[in-house]
PLY file of the C-alpha trace (Angstrom):
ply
format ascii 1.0
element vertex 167
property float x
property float y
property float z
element edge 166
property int vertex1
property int vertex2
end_header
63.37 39.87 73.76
65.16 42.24 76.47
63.74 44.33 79.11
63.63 47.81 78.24
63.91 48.82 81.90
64.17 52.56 81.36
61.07 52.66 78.88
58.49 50.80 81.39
55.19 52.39 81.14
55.81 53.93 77.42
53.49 52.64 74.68
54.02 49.19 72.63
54.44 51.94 69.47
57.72 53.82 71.19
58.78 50.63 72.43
58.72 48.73 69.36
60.42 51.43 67.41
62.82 51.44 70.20
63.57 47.81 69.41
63.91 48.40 65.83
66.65 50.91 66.48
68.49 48.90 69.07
68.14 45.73 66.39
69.83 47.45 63.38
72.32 49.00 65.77
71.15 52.60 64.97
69.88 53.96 68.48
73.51 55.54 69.08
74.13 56.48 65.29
69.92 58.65 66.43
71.41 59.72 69.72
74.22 61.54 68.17
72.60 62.92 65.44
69.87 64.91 67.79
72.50 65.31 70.57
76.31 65.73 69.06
78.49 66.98 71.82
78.60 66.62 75.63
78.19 69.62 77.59
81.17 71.78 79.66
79.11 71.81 83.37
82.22 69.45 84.47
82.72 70.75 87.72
80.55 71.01 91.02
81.23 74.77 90.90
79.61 74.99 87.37
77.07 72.90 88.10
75.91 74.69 90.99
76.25 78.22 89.04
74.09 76.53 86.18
71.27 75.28 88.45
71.13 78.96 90.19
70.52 80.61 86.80
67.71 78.25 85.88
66.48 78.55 89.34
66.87 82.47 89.39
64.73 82.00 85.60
62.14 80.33 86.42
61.49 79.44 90.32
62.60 83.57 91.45
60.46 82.91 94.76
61.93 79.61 96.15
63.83 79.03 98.46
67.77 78.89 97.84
69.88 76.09 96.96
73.20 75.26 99.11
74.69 72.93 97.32
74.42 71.28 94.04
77.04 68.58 93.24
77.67 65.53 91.31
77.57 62.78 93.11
79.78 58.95 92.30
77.02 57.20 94.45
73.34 57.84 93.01
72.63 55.12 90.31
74.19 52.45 92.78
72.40 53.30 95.97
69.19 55.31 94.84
68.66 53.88 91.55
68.13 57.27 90.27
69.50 59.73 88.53
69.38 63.01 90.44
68.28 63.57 93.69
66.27 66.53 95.98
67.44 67.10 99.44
65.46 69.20 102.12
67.10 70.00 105.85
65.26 71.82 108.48
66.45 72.39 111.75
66.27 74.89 114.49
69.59 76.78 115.56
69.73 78.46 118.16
66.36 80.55 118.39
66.40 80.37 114.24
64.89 77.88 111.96
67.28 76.98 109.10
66.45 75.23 105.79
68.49 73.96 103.28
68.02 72.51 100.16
70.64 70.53 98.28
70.32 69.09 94.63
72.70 66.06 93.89
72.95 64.71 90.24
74.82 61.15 89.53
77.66 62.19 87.99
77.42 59.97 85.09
75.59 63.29 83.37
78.99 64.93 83.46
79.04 63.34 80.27
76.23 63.86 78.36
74.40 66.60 76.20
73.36 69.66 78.00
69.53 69.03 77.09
70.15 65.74 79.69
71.52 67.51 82.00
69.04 70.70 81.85
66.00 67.75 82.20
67.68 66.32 85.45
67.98 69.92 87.15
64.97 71.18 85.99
63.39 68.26 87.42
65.32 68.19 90.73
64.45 72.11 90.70
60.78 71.26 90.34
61.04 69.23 93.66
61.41 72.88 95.34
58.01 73.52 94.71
56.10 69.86 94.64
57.71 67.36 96.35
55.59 64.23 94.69
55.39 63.48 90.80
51.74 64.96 90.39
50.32 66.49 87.31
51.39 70.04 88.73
55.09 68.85 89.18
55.11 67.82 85.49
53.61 70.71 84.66
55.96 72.90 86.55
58.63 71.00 84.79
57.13 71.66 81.34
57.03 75.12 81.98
61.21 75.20 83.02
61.78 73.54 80.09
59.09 73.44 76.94
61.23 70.02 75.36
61.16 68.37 79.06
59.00 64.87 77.92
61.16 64.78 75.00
64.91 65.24 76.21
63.64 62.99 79.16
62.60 59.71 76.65
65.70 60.82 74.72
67.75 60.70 78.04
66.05 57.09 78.64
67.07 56.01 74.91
71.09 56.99 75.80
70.58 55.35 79.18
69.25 52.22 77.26
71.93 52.66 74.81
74.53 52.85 78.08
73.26 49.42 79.24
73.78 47.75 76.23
76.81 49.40 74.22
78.38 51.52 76.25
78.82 55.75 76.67
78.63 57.71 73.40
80.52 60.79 75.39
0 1
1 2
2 3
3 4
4 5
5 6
6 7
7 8
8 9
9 10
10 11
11 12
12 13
13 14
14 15
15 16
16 17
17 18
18 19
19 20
20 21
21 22
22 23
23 24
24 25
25 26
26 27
27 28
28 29
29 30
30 31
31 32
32 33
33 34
34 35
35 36
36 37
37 38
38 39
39 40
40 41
41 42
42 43
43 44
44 45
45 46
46 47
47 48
48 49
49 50
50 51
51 52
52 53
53 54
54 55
55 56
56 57
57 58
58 59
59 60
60 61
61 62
62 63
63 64
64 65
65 66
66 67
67 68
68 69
69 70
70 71
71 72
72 73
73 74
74 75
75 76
76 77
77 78
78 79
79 80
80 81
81 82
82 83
83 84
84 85
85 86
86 87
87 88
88 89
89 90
90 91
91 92
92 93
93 94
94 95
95 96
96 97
97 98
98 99
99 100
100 101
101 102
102 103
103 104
104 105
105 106
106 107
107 108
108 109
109 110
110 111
111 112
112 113
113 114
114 115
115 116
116 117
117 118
118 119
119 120
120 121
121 122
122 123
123 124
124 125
125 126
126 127
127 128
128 129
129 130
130 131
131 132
132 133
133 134
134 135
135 136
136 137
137 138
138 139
139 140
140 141
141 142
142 143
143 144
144 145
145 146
146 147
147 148
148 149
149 150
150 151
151 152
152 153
153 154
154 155
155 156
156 157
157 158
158 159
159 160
160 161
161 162
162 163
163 164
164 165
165 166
């Protein structure tokens, strides 16, 4: 029986039903009928532009993003999928901040409800830097569907390892 290494910690019940899927090759066939196309955010500009307007939605008293890019080298050296960066350093007689969001570009390719989930969650990191209850909740209330589109994104990634992309 494989590892389901992007489903550790779900229940035997998801699991199992995971399996089932993945046995009567159906888990793409499910992916695409939830999630159909891939989204347009191709480019680092868009990306950055889309992250601002959920940012300027939901988080209106946080501090600013610089830069939000795609990045070629976050699965291989992180082992994750987006990633929260926080500078602080004192110029001059000034204290400067910056805040940088980088998300593996492999979700260049993917539906926007993936890519939203990433964001949103990188965006959450603004506010709570740990994975506590209050992050998740945070998370939840950027985006109602967040627990969902995140085991869905986990099913494609699982799909990914096995098969290959479905974008």
């Amino acid at each position: 029986m494989q590892e389901l290494k992007y489903l550790i910690g779900y229940p035997e019940n998801v699991t199992s039903q995971v399996r089932q899927l993945i046995d009567n090759d159906k888990l793409g066939e499910t992916l695409l009928k939830k999630y159909p196309l891939a989204h347009t955010v191709r480019t680092d500009k868009a990306l950055y532009s889309y992250a601002v307007d959920i940012k300027n939605a939901s988080l209106k008293q946080s501090q600013p993003l610089s830069k939000v890019i795609y990045d070629d080298k976050i699965k291989d050296l992180h082992h994750a999928l987006g990633l929260h960066t926080f500078i602080s350093r004192v110029q001059g007689g000034k204290h400067k901040a910056k805040n940088e969001i980088r998300v593996a570009s492999l979700f260049k390719q993917v539906p926007l409800e993936f890519l939203r989930m990433i964001v949103v969650h990188e965006l959450a990191h603004l506010k709570e830097k740990e994975h506590n209850k209050a992050f998740y909740q945070l998370c939840q209330h950027m985006e109602p569907c967040y627990h969902r589109f995140e085991l869905d994104m986990r099913l494609y990634l699982t799909h990914m390892d096995l098969v290959g992309k479905l974008y």
